[in-house]
N, C-alpha and C positions, 0 to 999 in steps of 0.2 A: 267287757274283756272276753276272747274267745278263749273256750280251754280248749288244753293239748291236743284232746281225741280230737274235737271238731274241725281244728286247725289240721290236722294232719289228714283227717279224712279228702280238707277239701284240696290240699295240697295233693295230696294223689288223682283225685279227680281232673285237676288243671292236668298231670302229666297223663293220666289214661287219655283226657281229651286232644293235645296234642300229638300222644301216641298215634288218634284215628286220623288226625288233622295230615300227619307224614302219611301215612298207608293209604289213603284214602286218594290223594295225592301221586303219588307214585305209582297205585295200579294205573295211573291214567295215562303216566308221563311212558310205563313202560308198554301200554297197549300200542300206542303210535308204532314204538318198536318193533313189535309183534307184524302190526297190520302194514309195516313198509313194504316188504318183499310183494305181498300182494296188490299192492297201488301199487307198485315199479312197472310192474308183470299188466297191472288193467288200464295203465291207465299212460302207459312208456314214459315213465319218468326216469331219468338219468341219475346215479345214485349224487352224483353231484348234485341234480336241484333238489334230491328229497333230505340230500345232506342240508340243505337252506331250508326245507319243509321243520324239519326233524329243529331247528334249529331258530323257529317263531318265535317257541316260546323265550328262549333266553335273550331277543331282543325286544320284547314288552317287559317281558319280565325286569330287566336292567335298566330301561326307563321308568321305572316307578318305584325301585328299590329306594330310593334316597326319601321320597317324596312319605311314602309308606313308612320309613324309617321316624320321619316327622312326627305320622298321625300317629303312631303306635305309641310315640313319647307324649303326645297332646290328648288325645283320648283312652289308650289304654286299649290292651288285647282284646276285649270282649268284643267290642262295638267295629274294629278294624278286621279282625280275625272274622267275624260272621258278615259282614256285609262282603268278603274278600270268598270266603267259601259257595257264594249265592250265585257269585261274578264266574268261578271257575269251575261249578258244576254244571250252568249252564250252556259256559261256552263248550263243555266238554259233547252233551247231548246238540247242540248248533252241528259238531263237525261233520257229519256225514248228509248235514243236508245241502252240501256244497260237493262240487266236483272236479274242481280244476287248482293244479298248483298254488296261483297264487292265495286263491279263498283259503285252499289247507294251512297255507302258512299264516293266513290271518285269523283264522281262526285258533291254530293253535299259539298263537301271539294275545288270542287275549284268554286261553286259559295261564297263559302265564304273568298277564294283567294280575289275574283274581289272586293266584299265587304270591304274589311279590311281598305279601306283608308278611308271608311265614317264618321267618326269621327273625325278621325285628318285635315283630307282634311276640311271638314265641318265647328267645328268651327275656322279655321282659317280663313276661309273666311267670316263667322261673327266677328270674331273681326279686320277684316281688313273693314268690311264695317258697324257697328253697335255700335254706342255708349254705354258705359255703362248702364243710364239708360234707353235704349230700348231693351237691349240683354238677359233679361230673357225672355221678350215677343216674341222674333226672335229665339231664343234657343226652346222655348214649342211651337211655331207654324211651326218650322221645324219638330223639332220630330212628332207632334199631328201627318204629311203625315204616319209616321209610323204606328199610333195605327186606323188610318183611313187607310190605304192598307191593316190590318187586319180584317178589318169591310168590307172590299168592297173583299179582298179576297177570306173569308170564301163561303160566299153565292154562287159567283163565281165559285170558284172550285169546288164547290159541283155541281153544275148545269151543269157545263162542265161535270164532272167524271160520273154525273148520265145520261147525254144525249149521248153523245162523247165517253167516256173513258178517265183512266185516262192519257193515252198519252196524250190527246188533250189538257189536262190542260197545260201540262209544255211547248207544240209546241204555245197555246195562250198566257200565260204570259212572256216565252221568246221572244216572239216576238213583243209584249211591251217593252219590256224593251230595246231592241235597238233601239226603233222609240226613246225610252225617252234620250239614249245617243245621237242621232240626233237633238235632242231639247239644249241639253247641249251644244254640237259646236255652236251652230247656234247661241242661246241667249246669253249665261255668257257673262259680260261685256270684249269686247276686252284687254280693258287692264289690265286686270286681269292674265297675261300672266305666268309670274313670280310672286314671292315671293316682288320682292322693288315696283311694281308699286304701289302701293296704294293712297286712296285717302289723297288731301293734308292735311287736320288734322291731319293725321298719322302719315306724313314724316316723322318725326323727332321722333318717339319713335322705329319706323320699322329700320332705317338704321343706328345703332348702327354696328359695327364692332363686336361685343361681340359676339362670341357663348353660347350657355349654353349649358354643357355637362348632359347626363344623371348621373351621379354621383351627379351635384349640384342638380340637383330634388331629387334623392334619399336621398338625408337628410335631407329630411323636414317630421317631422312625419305625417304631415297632406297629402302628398304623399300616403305612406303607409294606412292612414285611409279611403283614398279616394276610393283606389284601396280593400280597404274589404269593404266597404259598398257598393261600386258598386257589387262587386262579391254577396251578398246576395240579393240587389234587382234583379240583372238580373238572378240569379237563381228561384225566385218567379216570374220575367218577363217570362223566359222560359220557363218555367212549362205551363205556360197560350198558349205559343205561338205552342209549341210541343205539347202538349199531352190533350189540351181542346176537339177538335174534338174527340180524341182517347178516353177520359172521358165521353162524352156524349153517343156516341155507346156504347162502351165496359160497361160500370158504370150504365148508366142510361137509355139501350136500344134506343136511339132513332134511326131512319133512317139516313143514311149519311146524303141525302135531309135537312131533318129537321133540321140534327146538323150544318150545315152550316149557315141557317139563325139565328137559336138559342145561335152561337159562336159568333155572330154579336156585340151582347147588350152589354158583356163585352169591346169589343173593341171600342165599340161608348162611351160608359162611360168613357173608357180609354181616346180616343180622346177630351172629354168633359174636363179631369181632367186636362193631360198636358195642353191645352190652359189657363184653369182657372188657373193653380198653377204659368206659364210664367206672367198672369196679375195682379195677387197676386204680386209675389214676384217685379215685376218693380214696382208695386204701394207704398210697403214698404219701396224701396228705395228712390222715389220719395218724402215718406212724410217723410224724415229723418230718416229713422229705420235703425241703424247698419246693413252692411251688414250680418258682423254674423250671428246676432242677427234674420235678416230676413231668409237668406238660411235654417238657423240648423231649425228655428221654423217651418218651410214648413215640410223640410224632415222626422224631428221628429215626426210629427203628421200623416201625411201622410204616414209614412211605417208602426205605430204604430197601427194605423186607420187598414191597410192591412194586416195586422197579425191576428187582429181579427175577421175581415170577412172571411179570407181564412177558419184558425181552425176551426171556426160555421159552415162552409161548407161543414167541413169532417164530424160532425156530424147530418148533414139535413136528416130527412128519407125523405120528397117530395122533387120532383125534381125541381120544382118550385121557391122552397126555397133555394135550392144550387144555383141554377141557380142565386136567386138575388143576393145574398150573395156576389158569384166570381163575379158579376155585379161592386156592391157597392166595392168590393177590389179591382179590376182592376181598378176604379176609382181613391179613396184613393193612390194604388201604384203611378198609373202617376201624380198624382198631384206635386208628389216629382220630374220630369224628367226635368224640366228648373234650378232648383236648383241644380241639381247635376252634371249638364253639363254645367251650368255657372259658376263654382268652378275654372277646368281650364283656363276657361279663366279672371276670377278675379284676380287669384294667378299667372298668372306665363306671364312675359313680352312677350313680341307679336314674339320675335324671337323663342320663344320655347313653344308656345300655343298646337303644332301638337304632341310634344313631350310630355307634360302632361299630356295631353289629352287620346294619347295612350296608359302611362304607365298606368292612372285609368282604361280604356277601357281593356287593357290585364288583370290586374286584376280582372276588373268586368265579362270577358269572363270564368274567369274559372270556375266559376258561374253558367253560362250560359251552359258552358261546362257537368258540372256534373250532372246538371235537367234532364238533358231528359234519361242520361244512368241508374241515380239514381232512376228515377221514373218507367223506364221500370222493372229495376230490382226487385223494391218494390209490384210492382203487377205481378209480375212472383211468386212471393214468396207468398203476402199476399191473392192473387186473387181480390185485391180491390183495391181503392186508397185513401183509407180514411189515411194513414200513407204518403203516398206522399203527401196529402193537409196538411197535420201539419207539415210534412216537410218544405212545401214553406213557411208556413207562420210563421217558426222559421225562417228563410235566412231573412224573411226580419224584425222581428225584430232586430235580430245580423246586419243587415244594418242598420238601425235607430240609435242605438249606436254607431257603428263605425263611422259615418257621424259628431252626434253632444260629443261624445269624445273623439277621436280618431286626428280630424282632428282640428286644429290650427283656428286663429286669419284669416279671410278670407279677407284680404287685399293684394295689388301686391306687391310682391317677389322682392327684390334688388337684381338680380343676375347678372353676368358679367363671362365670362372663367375661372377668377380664385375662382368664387362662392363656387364650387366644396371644399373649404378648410379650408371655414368658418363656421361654425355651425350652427345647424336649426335655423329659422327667427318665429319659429310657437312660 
């Protein structure tokens, strides 16, 4: 029997590892961003194809979300998460030894391979090690590594790109990032092997015989709402993540130099938000608030919130003012990121967390997927990007609704193998 301390010690370990797993992760996603303007400029790319460049990753990545979602239920984080971080550190160090469009895009196609199990892998092993109510605050201090590896990114890469070149960005962040999958063998708690070891609170909810098929997910309408309200934030997320640096150069001249410290503030406000919105919503649950009741009220406001600061942005003449604007929205947006990723694991019992996880996560990709080719295209066309910032910030109203109409009764899912034949629970 493990006591308290030990339990809780390795409980925090899984989240500090996760923490590095997003940051480590996202300085990488956002170096690309950084290093575009200067491939545009060496290399005459059209911002439309680097909008398809910028945009590899979320078509491998979306290909192996389900598949990933599988193994994460069948073997367990450990073993999915470190063979996944080996695949996207690698591919990270491969990109600069290629030089033409198509390789960029395939290559950052498969640091989004190695990626894809981050989510499924991820909360699974929050709800194998994180109680109820402390798993919004475990959920927004996981993600926050993310919105903090674009804060620590940006400035980064720009400093590298401006001293170095920009090879030497992706030769120094790849090469983080497998010191960081040498941290992940070495720490996660040994018995975290598999999928059944869990701790013993667990036993008995973990080692049902039951599968849950993807069918019996798919008939819950709150599935389907999950999976468009994530597609509209993370299309407003990826706008931010792709094409900020490219919006500060291109839109508002600044120095690469400059636009890297100045993509900072968004991302730190971001990190500010997810942490606040994770001790928000445990403290709601804490003092008796429906969970509904607390989730939908977070997300609502919060994408609500972000739609309007975006739109004021497209129409800021100082730059200043834009600058605060996408500040105070990048905030607003993450505030929602512990509510929307604690969904799956409210709703859907512990043998299929990886699986619901994913199926929101695929749908929220495609999201993700269409930002960056949709915005490249939009300032090939308009010469500005004042229609791609009203753009983000309609996705993420249509996310705010789809979240608090769309999606069900936010309590756990009676489901079993033959689930699959019963009718939605929402």
């Amino acid at each position: 029997m493990m006591d308290s301390s030990s339990l809780a010690y390795k409980k925090w370990m899984v989240v500090a590892l996760l923490w590095g797993s997003q940051a480590i992760t996202f300085i990488i996603r956002i170096s690309l961003a950084v290093v575009a303007p200067t491939l545009i400029t060496l290399y005459g790319i059209s911002p439309t194809a680097m909008g398809f460049i910028l945009s590899g990753y979320s078509w491998f990545y979306m290909a192996c979300l389900l598949p990933m979602g599988f193994l994460s239920d069948r073997f367990g984080p450990f073993l999915v998460m470190g063979m996944g971080s080996i695949v996207w550190g690698s591919a990270t160090i491969a990109f600069p030894l290629v030089t033409a469009g198509v390789f960029f895009f395939f290559m950052r196609g498969m640091f989004g391979a190695g990626h894809s199990m981050m989510i499924s892998a991820g909360l699974t092993a929050l709800a194998h090690w994180v109680p109820r109510e402390q798993r919004a605050f475990a959920v927004g201090l996981t993600f926050a590594g993310g919105t903090m590896g674009l804060a620590i990114g940006s400035p980064t890469a720009s400093f590298i790109l401006d001293r170095f070149g920009w090879e030497a960005v992706f030769y120094a962040v790849g090469a983080a990032s497998l010191l960081f999958s040498l941290a992940w063998f070495a720490l996660y708690p040994k018995e975290r092997l598999g999928p059944g070891t869990v701790p013993e609170r667990e036993k008995k909810r973990v080692t049902q015989e039951d599968r849950v098929s993807w069918g019996a997910l798919l008939r819950h309408r709150s599935t389907w709402g999950m999976a468009l309200g994530l597609a509209g934030y993370l299309y407003a997320y990826f706008f931010f993540m792709t094409w900020l640096p490219g919006y500060l150069v291109m839109e508002r001249g600044m120095t690469v130099l400059r636009t890297g410290f100045v993509a900072t503030l968004p991302f730190l406000m971001g990190m500010l938000g997810t942490i606040g919105g994770g001790v928000l919503g445990d403290f709601l649950i804490r003092r008796g608030v429906n969970p509904t009741l607390a989730r939908k009220a977070i997300i609502g406001s919060g994408l609500t919130g972000a739609t309007i600061m975006i739109i004021a942005a497209a129409f800021a003449q100082e730059t200043w003012l834009a600058v605060v604007l996408l500040t105070l929205g990048m905030g607003s947006l993450r505030l929602t990121t512990a509510s929307c990723n604690s969904i799956p694991i409210d709703l859907a019992p512990p043998q299929a967390t990886a699986s619901l996880a994913s199926i929101q996560s695929l749908g929220g990709n495609t999201g993700g997927l269409i930002a960056p080719i949709l915005t490249g295209y939009i300032v090939d066309v308009t010469g500005s990007f004042q229609v791609a910032l009203i753009v983000a910030g309609g996705m993420a109203l249509m996310s705010a609704c789809s979240y608090v109409f769309l999606v069900g009764r936010i309590e756990p899912w009676q489901l079993s193998s033959q689930a699959s034949t019963t009718e939605s629970l929402d």
